[in-house]
Each structure stands twice: as C-alpha cells, then as structure tokens.
N, C-alpha and C positions, 0 to 999 in steps of 0.2 A: 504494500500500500504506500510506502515510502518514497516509490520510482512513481508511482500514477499520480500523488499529490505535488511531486514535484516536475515531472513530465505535463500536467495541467494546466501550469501558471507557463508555461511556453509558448509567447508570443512572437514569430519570427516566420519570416518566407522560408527559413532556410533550416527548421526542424518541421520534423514529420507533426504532421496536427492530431492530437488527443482527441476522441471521440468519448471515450467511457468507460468503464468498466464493465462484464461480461460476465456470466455463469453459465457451467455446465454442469448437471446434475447426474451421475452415473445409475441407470437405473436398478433397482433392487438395493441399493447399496444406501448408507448414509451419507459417502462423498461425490468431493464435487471440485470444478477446476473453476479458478477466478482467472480471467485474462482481459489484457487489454485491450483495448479495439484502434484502430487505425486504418486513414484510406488504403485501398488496396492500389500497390504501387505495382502499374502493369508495365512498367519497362525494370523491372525488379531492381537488385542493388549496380554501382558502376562495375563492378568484376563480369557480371552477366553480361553488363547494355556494352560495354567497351570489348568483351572478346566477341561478342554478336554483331557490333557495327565495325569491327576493326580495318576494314579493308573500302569503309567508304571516304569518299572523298572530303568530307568534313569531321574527320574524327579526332585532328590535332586542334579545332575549334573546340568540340565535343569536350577533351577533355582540360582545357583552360577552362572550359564553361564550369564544369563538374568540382576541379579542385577550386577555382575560385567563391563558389557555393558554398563549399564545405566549409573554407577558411571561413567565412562570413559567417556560417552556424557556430564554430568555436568561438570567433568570435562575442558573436551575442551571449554564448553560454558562457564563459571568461569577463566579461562585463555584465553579469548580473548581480544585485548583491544580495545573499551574497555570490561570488564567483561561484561557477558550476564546471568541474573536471567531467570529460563524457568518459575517458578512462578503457573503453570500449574502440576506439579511432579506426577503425580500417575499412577496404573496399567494402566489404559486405555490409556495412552500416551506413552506409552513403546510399541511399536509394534515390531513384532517377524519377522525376516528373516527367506524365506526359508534355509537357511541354520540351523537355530534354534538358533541367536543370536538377539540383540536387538539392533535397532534403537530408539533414540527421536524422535517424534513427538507432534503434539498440542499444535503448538507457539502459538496459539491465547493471549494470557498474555505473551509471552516472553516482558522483557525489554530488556534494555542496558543502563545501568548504567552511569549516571550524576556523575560527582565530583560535592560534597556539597563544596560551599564556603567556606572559612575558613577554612577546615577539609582535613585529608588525608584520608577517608575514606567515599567510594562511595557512592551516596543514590539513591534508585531507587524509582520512584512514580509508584504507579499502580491508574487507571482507572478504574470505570466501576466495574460490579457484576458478578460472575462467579460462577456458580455449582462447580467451582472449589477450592471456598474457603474453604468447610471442609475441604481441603485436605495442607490449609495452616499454616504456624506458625499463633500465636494468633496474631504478634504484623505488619503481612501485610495484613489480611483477611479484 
C-alpha cells in the first residue's frame, strides 16, 4: 500500500498514471490478490519497442525521444519533496506511449527519501531483493 499511496500523488507526463487499486478473490479459498491498475501500454516497455523498431529509419530519433522522457521522469521524481529514488531504473520500466514517448513505470522499489539525522543530505533505505539489482549502483544493490 506504501508504492500505491505514493505512486498516487504522481503528477507528470513522464510517469505511468495510477488508476487504482484492484482485487482478486480466489474462489473456494479465503485469499485474495491486491494489485494495481495502470493504462495498458501497447507498445510495451523501450527493450521490446526498440529491438521491434530497430531497423526503421527513425529509431536514432526514437531513442533520444525515449531517454530524454525518462530523464525528465527522474527528474520530476528527484525534485519532489520529499525527493523520490525509483531505485528500479532500466529498459523494462520505461514503457512506450502510443504516441512513441516514454513513461516510468515499476515503482515496486520506489523510495522516498528520509532526512538522515545530523546530515543535510537525504538517505534512502531499501528492502528486500530484487532482479532489479544488477541494474543498481554497487553501493545500494
């Protein structure tokens, strides 16, 4: 609930847009899955739309388009306050608008950044293990 309330408050062209939250109910059973809801991105993430478009004639636009987008999501997420780490950063979490621009997605590791005591500068703790840590600096993986 911690990624949905904070994936919520996300105002930007350049993160994916919060719809809601979700239940599934497993029948016979007492459980149930909670998830989140988001538009369905039909040119899926840039790893897909770029080895799919790779051999068209505008794909060195394509992909200035794509990283430039993304910077601009870090952005906004690094100037909220407080500051927000997406912590998660690779192709597969960049997903393509139909328009051929890019949204953030894949808060699953988003933080939001604690002031360290004593310190004018923020620290983020992360949790937990993630397929996503090759994808980290050495000194938060």
């Amino acid at each position: 609930m911690r990624i949905a309330s904070l994936w919520y408050d996300f105002r930007s062209d350049y993160t994916l847009p919060f719809h809601g939250i979700g239940m599934e109910a497993f029948e016979g059973t007492e459980h149930f899955q909670l998830y989140m809801v988001s538009p369905l991105m039909k040119n899926f993430d840039a790893m897909t739309y770029l080895r799919k478009y790779r051999k068209n004639v505008g794909t060195r636009k394509s992909i200035l388009r794509i990283i430039t987008d993304a910077a601009l999501g870090l952005q906004y997420l690094h100037n909220r306050h407080p500051p927000v780490v997406h912590s998660g950063m690779k192709g597969d979490n960049i997903l393509i608008t139909d328009s051929g621009g890019a949204v953030l997605g894949g808060f699953g590791l988003t933080k939001a950044l604690e002031s360290a005591e004593n310190s004018d500068l923020p620290r983020a703790v992360m949790t937990g293990k993630s397929e996503s840590q090759r994808w980290m600096v050495r000194n938060t993986a």
